[in-house]
N, C-alpha and C positions, 0 to 999 in steps of 0.2 A: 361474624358479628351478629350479636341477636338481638331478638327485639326491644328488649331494653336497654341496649345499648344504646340502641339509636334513638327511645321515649329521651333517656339521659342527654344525649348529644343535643335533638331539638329544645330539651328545656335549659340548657346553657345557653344554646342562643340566643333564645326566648330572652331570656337573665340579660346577656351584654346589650341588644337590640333597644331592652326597656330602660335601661340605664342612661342610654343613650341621650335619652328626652329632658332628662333632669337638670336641665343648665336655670345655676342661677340667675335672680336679677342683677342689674347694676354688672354689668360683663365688662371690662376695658379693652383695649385692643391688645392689651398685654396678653390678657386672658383666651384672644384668639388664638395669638401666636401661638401661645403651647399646644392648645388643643389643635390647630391647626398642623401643626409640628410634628404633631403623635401620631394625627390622622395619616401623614405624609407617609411618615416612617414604616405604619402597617402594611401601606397599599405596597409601599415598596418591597416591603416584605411577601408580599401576598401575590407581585408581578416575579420577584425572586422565586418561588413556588408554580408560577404559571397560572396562575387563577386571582387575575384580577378581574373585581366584577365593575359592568359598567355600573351599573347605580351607586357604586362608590365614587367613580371619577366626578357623576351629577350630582352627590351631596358635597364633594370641595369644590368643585365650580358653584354651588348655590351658596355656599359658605366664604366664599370668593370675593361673592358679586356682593352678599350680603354685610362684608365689613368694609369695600369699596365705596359702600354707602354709609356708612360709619354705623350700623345697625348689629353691634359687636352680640346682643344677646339671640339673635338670630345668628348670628356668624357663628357664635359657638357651636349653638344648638346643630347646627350643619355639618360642621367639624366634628363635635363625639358623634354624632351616626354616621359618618365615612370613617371613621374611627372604628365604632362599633361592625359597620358591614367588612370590612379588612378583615378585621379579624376573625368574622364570620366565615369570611372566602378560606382565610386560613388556618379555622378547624376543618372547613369544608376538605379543602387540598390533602391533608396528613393526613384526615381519617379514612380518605378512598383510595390515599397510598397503599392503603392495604386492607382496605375491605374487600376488592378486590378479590382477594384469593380464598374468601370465605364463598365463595358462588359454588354452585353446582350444574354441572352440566347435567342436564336431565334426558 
């Protein structure tokens, strides 16, 4: 893999990570659930893979706590970046499935 592969790689992330923050106002707890939901869904995917990150686990526990207080626009927010870092772990995972093999022993 070469170097701008990996410019590419980091500036997708860059992309999902900032996406992240954009939670409307006025959020309901409906609105957690799904994103909640989705967040679930990745990490699981991303433990399926073997690279689950902890700071995922600590933005749905902050996204947790945060609609247990019924503070759903926070709860969101919390939910798409454990969302967002999921899916991070899970570019991360597939693309050193085989970057890997690109190394050189010197």
């Amino acid at each position: 893999m070469n170097m701008t592969s990996h410019v590419v790689r980091l500036f997708s992330l860059g992309l999902v990570l900032m996406s992240a923050t954009s939670a409307p106002a006025a959020t309901s707890e409906a609105d957690f659930s799904t994103a909640y939901a989705a967040a679930e869904a990745a990490d699981k995917e991303a433990g399926r893979l073997r690279n689950q990150w902890t700071v995922t686990a600590e933005a749905l526990a902050d996204a947790k706590k945060a609609a247990d207080k019924g503070d759903f626009d926070r709860a969101v927010a919390s939910a798409k970046e454990a969302e967002a870092l999921a899916k991070a772990s899970i570019v991360q995972a597939t693309s050193e499935k085989e970057a890997w093999k690109n190394l050189e022993i010197r």
